[in-house]
N, C-alpha and C positions, 0 to 999 in steps of 0.2 A: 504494500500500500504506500502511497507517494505522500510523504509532506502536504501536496497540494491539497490533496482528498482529507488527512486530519483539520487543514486547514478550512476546507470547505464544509465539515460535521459542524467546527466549533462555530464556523459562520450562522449554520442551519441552529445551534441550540441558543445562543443569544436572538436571531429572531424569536426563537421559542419561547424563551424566556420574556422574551417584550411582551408574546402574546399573551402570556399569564398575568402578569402586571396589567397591561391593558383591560385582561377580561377581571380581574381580581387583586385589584390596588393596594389592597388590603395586605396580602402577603408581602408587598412590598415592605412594607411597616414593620410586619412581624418580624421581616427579614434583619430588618434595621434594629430592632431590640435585641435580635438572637446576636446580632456580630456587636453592639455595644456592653454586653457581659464581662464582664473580665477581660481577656488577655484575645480574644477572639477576634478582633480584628487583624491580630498580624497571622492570623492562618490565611484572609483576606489579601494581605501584601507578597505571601506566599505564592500564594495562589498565582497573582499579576507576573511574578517574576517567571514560573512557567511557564504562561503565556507568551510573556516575553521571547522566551528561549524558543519558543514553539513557532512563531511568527516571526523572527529572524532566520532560525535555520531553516523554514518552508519558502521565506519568502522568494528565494532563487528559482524556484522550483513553479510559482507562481505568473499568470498570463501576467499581471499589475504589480512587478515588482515592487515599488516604491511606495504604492497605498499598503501592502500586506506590512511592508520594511516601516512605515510611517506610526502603524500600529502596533509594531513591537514597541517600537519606540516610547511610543504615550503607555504600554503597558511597564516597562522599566520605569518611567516617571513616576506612573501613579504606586507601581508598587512602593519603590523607595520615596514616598513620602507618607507613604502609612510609619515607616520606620523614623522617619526623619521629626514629622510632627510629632509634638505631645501627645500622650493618649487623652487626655484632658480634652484638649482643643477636637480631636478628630472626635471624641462623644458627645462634644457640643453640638459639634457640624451636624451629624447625625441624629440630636434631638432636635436640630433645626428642621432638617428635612422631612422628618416625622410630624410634623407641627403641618407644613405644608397642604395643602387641598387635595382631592383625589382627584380632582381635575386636572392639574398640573404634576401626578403619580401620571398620569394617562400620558400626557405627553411627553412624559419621559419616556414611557413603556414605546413610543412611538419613534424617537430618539431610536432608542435600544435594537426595535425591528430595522428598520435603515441602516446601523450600522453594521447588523447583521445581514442586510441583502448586501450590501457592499463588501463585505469580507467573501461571502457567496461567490459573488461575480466576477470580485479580482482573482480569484484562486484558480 
């Protein structure tokens, strides 16, 4: 199995994922409690830095090199600043966004599918 093709799954489950959020905003939220717990947000930044690795070594392999290579990228960033920020401040952020409207969950969730077709499409 080719790089391109994991990279294309993980395209097709962040649509996925949008489309749960969109249909059920609500688990957003929940989501958002479950990683401000203790120490659980840096399984979170974990997790990014995978991605990372995953979307730089796919991206060669990739029809859009540079958008797959653009999104490793933002994925090292966001990981290492789960590390970087305070855990303080990243619990705030996140009882921020919990506070927010299910309206504006929805158009994230909307966000999230697009960025999913587009990982889709360049792979």
């Amino acid at each position: 199995m080719g790089m391109d093709v994991v990279i294309k799954s993980l395209g097709m489950l962040f649509a996925l994922v949008g489309i749960v959020y969109l249909l059920r905003p609500e688990v957003t939220k929940w989501l958002m409690e479950f990683f401000k717990q203790g120490r659980r947000i840096y399984f979170a930044g974990i997790l990014r830095f995978a991605l990372a690795i995953v979307f730089l070594v796919g991206a060669r392999e990739c029809k859009r090199f540079w958008i797959i290579f653009a999104f490793g990228i933002l994925f090292i960033i966001s990981g290492l600043l789960v590390f970087v920020i305070p855990l303080e401040k990243i619990k705030a952020y996140i009882s921020w966004w919990q506070r927010k409207s299910l309206l504006l969950i929805r158009f994230m969730a909307l966000i999230a599918m697009a960025i999913g077709a587009i990982i889709i499409f360049s792979a």
